[in-house]
Z-matrix of the N, CA and C atoms (Angstrom, degrees):
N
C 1 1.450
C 2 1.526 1 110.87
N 3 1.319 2 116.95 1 -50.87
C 4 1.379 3 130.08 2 173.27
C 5 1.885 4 109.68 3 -35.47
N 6 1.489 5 120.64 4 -56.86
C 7 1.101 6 128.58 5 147.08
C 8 1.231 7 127.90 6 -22.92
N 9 1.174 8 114.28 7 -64.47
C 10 1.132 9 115.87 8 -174.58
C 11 1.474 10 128.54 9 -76.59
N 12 1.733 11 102.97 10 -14.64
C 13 1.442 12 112.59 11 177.75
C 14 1.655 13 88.12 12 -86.69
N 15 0.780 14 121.79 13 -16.94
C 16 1.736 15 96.53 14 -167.19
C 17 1.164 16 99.52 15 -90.30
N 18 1.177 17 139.35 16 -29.70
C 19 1.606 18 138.75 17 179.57
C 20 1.337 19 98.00 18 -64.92
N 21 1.191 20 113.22 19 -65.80
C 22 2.024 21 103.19 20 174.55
C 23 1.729 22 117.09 21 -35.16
N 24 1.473 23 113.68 22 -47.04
C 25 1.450 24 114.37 23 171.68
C 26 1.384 25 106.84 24 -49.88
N 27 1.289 26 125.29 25 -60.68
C 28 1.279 27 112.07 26 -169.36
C 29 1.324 28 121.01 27 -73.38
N 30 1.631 29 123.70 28 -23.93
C 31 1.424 30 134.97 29 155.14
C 32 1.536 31 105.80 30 -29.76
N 33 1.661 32 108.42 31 -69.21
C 34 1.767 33 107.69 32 168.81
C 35 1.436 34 130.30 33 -30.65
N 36 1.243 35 104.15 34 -63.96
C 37 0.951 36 125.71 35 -165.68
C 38 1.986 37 109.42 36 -67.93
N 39 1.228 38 91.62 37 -29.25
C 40 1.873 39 97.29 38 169.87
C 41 1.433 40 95.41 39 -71.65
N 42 1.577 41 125.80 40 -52.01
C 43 1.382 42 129.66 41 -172.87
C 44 1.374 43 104.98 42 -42.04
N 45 1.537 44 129.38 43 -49.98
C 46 1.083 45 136.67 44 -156.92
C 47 1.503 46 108.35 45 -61.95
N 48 1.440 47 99.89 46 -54.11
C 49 1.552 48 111.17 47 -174.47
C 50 1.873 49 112.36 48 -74.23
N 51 1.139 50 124.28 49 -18.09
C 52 0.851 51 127.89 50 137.05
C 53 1.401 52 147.74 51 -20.66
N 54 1.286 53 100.42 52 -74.49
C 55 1.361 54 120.96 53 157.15
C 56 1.995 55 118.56 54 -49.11
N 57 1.213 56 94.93 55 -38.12
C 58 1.757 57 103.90 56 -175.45
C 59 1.501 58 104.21 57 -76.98
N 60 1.253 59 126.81 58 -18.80
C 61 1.559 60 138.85 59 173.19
C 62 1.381 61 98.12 60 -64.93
N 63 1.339 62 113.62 61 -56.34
C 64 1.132 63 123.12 62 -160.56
C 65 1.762 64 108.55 63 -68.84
N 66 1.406 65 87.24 64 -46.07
C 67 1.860 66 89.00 65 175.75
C 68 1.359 67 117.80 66 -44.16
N 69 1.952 68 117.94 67 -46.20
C 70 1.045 69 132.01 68 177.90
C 71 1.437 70 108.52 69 -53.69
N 72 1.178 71 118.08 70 -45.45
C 73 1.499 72 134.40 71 -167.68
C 74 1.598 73 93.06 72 -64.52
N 75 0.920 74 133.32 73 -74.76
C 76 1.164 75 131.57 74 -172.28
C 77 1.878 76 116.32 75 -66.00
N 78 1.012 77 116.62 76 -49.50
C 79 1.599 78 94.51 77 160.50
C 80 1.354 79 128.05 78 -59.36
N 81 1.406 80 123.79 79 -31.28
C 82 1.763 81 120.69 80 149.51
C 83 1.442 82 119.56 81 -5.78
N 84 1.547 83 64.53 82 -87.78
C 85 1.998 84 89.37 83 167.78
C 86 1.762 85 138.22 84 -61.48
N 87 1.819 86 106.64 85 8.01
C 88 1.057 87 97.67 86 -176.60
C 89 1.641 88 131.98 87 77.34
N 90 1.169 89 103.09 88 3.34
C 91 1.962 90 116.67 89 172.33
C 92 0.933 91 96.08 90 -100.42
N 93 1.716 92 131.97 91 88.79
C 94 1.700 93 114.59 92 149.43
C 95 1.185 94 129.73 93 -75.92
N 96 1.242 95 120.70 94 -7.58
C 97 1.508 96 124.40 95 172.02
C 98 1.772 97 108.63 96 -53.63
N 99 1.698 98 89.54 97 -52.20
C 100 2.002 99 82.95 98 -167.26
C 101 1.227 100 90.57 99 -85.27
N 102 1.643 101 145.00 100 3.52
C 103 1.480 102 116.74 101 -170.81
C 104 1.626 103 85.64 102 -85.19
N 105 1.139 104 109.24 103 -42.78
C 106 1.900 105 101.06 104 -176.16
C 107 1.658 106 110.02 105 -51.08
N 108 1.657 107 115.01 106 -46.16
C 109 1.224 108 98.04 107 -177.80
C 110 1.289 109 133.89 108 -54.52
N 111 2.202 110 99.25 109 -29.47
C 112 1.863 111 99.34 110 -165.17
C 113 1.790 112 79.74 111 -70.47
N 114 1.513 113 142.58 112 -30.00
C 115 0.976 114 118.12 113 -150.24
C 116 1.555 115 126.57 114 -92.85
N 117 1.033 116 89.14 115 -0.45
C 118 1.690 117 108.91 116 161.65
C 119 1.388 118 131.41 117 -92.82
N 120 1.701 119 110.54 118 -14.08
C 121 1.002 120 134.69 119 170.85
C 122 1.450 121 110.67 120 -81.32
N 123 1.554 122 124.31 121 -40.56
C 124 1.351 123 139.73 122 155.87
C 125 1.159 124 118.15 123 -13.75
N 126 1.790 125 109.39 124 -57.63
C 127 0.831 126 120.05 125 -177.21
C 128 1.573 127 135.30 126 -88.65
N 129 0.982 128 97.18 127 -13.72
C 130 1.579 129 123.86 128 -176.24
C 131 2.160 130 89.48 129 -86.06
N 132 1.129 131 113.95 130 -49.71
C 133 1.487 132 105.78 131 -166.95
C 134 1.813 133 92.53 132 -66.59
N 135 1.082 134 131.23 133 -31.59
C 136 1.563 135 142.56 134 -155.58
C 137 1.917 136 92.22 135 -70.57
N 138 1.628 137 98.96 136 -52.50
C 139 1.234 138 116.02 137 -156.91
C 140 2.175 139 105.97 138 -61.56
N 141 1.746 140 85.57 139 -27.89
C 142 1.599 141 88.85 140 175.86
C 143 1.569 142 112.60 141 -78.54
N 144 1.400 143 112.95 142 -26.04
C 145 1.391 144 79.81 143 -165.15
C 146 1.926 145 97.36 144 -90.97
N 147 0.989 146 127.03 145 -8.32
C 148 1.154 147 129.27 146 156.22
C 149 1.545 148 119.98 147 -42.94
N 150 1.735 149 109.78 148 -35.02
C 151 1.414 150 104.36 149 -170.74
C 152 1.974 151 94.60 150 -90.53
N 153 1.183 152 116.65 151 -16.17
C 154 1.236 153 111.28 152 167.93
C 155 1.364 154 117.36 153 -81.26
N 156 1.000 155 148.20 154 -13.99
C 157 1.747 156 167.03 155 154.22
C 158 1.482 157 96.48 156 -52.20
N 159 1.204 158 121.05 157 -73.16
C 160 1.460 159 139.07 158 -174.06
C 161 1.727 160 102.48 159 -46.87
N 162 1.418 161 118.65 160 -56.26
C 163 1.594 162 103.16 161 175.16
C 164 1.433 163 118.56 162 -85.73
N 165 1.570 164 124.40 163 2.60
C 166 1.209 165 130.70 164 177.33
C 167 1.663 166 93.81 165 -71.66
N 168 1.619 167 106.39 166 -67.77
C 169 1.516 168 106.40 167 -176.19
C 170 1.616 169 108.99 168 -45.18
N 171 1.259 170 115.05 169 -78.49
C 172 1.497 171 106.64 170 164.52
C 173 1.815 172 138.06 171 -2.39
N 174 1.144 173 101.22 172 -45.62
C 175 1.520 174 120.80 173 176.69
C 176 1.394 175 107.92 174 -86.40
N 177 1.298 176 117.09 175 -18.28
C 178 1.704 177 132.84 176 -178.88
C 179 1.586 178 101.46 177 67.15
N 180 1.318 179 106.84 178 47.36
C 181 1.592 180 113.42 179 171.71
C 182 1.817 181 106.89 180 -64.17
N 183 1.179 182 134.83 181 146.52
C 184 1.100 183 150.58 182 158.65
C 185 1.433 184 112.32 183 -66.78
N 186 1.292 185 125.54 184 -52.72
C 187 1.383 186 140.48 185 -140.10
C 188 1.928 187 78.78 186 -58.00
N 189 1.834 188 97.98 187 170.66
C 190 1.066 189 109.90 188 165.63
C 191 1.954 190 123.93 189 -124.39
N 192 1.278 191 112.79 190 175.91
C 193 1.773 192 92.14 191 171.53
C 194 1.227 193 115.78 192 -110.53
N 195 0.994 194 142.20 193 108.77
C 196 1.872 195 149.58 194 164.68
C 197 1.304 196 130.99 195 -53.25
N 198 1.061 197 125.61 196 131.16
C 199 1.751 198 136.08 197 161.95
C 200 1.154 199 93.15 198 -95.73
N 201 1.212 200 108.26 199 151.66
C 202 1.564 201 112.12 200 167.51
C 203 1.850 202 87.32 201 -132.68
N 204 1.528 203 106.21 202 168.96
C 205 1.609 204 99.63 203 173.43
C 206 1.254 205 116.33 204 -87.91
N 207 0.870 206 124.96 205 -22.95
C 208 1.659 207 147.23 206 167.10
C 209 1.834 208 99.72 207 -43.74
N 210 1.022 209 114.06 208 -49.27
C 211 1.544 210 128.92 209 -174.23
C 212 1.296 211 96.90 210 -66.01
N 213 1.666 212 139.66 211 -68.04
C 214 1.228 213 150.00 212 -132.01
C 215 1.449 214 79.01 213 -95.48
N 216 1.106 215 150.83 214 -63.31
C 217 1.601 216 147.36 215 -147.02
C 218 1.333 217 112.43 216 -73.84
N 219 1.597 218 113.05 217 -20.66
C 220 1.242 219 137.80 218 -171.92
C 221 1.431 220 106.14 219 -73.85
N 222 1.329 221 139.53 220 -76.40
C 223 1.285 222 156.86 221 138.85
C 224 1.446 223 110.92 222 -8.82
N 225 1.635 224 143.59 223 -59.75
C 226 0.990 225 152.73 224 141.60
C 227 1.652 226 101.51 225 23.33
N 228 1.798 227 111.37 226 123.53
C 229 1.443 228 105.51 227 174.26
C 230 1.650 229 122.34 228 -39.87
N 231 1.329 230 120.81 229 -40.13
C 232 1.792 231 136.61 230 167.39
C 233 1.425 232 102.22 231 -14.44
N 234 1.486 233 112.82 232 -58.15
C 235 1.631 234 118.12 233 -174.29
C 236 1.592 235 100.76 234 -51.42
N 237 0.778 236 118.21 235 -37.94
C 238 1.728 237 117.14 236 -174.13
C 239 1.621 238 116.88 237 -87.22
N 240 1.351 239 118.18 238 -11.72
C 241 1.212 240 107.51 239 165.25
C 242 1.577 241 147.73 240 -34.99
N 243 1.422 242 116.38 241 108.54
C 244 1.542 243 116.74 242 173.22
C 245 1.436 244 94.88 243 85.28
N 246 1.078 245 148.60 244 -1.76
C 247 1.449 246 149.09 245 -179.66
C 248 1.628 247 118.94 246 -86.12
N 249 1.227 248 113.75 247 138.49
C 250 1.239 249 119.19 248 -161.05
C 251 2.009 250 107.99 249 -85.75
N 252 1.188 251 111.17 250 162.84
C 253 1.492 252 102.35 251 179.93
C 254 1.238 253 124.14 252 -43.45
N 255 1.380 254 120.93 253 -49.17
C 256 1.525 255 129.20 254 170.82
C 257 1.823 256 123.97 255 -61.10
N 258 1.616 257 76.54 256 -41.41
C 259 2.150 258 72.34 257 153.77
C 260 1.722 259 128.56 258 -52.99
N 261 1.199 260 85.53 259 -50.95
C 262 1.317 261 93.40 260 -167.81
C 263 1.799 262 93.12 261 -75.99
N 264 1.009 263 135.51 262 -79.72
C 265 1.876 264 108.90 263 -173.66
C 266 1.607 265 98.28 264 -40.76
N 267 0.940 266 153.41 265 -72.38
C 268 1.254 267 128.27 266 -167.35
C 269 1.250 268 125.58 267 -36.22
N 270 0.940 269 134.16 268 -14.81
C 271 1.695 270 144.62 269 -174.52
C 272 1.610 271 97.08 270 -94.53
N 273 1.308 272 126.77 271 -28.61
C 274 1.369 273 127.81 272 179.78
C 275 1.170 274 106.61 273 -91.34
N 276 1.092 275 132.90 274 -34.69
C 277 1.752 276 141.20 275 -175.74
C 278 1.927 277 98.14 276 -72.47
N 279 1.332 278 113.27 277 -37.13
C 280 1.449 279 124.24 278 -161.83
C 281 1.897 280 92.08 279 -70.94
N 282 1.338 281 107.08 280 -48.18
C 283 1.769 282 127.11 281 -168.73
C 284 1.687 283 90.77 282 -66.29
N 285 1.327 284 126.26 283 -63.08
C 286 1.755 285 130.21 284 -159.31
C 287 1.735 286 98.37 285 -61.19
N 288 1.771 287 129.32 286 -29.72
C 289 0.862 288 136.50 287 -173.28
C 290 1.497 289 102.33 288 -55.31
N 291 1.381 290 105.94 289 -81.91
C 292 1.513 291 145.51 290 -178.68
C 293 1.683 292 82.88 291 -42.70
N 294 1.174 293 143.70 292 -54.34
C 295 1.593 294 129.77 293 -166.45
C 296 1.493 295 98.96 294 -69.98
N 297 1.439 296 122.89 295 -39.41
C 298 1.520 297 128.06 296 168.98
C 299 1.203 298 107.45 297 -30.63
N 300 1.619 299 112.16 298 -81.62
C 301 1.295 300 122.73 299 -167.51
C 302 1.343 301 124.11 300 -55.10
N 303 1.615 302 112.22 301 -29.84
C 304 1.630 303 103.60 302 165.99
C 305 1.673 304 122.96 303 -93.79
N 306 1.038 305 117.94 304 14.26
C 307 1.393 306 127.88 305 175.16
C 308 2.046 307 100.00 306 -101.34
N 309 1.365 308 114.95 307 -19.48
C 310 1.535 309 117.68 308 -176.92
C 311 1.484 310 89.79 309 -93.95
N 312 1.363 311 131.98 310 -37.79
C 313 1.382 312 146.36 311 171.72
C 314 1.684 313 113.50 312 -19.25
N 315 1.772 314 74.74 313 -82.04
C 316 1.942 315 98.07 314 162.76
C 317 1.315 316 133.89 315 -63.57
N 318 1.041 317 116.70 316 -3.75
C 319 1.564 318 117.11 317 -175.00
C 320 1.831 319 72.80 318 -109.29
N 321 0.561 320 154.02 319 -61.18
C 322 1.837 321 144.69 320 -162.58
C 323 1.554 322 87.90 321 -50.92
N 324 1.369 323 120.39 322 -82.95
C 325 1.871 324 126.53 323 -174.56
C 326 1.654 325 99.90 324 -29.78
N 327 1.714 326 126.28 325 -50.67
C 328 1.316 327 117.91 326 -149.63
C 329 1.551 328 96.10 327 -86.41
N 330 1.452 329 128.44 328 -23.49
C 331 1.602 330 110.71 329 165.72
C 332 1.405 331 96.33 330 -87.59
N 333 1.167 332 150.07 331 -22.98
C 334 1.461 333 127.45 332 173.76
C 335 1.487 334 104.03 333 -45.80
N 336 1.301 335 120.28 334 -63.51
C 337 1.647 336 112.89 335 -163.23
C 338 1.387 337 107.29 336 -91.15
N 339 1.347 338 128.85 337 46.63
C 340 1.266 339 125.23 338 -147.10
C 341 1.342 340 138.79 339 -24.42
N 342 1.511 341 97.56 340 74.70
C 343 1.980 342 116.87 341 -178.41
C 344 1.849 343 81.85 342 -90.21
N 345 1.388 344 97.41 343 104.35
C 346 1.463 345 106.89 344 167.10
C 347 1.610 346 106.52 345 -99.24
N 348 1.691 347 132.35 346 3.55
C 349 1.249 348 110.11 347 156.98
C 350 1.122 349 99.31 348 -98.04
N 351 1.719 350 146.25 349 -10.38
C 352 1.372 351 107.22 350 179.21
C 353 1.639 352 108.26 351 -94.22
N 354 1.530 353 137.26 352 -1.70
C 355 0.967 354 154.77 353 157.76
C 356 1.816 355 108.38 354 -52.61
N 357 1.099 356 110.39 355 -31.47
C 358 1.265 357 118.57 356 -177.49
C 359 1.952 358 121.19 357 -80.37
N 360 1.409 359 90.57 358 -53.53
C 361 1.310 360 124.24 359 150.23
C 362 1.778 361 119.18 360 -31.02
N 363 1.251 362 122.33 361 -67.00
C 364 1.095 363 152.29 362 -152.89
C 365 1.774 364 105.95 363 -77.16
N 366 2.045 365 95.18 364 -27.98
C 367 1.468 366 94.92 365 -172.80
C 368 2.166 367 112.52 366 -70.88
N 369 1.493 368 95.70 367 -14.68
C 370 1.433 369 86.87 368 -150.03
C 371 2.169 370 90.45 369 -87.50
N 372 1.453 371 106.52 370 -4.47
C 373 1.505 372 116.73 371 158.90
C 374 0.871 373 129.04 372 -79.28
N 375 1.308 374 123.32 373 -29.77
C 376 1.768 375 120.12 374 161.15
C 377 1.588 376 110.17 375 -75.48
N 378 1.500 377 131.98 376 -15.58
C 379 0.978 378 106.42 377 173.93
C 380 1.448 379 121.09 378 -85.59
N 381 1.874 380 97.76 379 -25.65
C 382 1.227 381 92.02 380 168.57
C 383 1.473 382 126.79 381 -38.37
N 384 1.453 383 104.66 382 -76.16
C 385 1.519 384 133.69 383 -172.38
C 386 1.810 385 96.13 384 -28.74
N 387 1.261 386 102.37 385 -65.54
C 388 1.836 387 84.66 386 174.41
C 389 1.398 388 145.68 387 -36.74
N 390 1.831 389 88.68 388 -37.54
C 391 1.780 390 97.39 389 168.61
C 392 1.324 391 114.05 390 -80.24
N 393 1.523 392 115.69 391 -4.74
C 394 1.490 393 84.84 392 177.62
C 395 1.702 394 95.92 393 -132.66
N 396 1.528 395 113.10 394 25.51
C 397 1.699 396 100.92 395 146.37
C 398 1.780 397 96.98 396 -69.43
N 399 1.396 398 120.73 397 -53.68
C 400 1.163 399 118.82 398 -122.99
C 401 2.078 400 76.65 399 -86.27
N 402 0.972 401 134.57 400 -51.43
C 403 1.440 402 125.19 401 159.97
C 404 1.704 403 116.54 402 -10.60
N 405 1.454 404 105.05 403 -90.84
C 406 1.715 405 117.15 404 175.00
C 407 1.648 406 106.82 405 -47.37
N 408 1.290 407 133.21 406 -49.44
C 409 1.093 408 134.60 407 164.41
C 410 1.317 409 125.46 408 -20.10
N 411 1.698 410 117.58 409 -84.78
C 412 1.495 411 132.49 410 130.47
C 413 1.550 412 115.12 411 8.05
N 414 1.185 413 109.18 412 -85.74
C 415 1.237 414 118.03 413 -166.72
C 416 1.983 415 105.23 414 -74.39
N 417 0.737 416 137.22 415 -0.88
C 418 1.407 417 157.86 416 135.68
C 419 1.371 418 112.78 417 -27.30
N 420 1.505 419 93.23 418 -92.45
C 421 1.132 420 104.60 419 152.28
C 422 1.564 421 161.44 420 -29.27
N 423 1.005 422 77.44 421 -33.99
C 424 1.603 423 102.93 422 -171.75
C 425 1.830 424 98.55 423 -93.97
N 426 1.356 425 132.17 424 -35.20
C 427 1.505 426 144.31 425 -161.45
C 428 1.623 427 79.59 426 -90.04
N 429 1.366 428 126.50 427 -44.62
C 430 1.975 429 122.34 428 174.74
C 431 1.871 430 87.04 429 -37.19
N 432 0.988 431 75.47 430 -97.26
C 433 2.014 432 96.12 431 -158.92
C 434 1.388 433 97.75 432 -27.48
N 435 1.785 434 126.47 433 -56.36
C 436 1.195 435 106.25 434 -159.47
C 437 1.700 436 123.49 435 -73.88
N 438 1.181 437 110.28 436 -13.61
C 439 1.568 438 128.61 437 176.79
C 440 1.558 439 100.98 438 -68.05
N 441 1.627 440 127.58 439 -42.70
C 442 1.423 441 110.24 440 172.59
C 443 1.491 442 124.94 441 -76.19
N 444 1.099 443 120.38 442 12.08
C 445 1.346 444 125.00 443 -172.18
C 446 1.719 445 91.49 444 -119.13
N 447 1.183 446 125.92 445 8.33
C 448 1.889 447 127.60 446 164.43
C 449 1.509 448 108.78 447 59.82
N 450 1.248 449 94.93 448 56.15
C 451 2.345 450 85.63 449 159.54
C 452 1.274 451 85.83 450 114.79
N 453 1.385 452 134.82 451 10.36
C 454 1.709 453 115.32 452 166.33
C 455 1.474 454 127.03 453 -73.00
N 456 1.538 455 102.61 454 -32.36
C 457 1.862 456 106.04 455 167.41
C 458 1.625 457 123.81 456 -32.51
N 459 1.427 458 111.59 457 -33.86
C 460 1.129 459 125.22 458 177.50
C 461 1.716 460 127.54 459 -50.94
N 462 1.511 461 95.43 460 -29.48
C 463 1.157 462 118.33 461 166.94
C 464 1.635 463 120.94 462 -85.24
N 465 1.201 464 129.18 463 -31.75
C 466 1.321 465 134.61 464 156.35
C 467 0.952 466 118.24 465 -46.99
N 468 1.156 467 102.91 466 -53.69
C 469 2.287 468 121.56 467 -163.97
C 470 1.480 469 97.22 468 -67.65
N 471 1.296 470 128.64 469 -41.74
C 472 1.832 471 96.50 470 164.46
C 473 1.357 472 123.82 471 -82.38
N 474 1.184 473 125.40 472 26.13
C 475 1.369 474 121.53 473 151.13
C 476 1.387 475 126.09 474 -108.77
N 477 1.755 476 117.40 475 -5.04
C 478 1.501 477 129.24 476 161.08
C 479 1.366 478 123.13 477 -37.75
N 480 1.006 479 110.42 478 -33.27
C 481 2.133 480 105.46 479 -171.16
C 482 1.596 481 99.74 480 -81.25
N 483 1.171 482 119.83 481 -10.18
C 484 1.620 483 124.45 482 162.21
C 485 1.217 484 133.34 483 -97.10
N 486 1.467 485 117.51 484 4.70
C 487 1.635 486 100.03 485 -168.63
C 488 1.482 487 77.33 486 -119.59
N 489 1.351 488 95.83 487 160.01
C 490 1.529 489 146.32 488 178.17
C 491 1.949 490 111.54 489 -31.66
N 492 0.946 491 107.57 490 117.91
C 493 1.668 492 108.53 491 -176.47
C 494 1.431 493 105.06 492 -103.73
């Protein structure tokens, strides 16, 4: 389990930097609404794997957390190149999925070996993960429709530093 929580930390923690690509990506382009959102979101993905660090130490886990460079180069504004607004939330909606599935992952492993405190633990991450498929989702969505109507996002994006992460 220990394993497996630390790979989720660093899962976050890619999420995090992610998101800061994206911020870049979007002030490029002149959207400060969503560059504030990925960048508050930055912090909010940072803040999880911290809260998974925090019960690792707690448990007096050994394990450690890794960067690899492969990870950091990955994230890199480059990923966002030439891509349209809806590309780019789709690439975040695609990442919150994939964090879904390994956070449902671990709660399967943590009643397999029955670690009922990290099973316990684990519940208040799956609820997360829902609010913020269905968040990035939304806003997904929403960059679809507004991209066929030619330059309406513009109007969304100053209301980004307020809606719901």
């Amino acid at each position: 389990m220990a394993t497996l929580l630390v790979n989720q930390a660093n899962r976050e923690l890619d999420a995090s930097r992610m998101y800061l690509a994206m911020d870049m990506w979007f002030r490029f382009h002149d959207f400060p609404g969503s560059a504030s959102w990925c960048q508050t979101h930055s912090v909010e993905e940072r803040s999880h794997a911290m809260k998974i660090f925090d019960h690792l130490a707690l448990r007096q886990t050994e394990k450690v957390l890794s960067v690899s460079q492969e990870v950091l180069s990955d994230h890199g504004m480059e990923k966002f190149q030439n891509n349209r607004v809806s590309e780019v939330w789709k690439k975040a909606l695609d990442q919150e999925v994939q964090n879904s599935q390994e956070y449902f992952n671990m709660a399967k492993v943590a009643e397999e070996e029955s670690d009922y405190v990290s099973r316990e633990f684990l519940n208040w991450f799956l609820n997360e993960q829902l609010m913020e498929e269905n968040a990035v989702e939304d806003l997904y969505r929403k960059a679809i429709k507004l991209e066929k109507t030619g330059g309406l996002y513009v109007a969304i994006d100053k209301d980004m530093r307020v809606m719901d992460h």
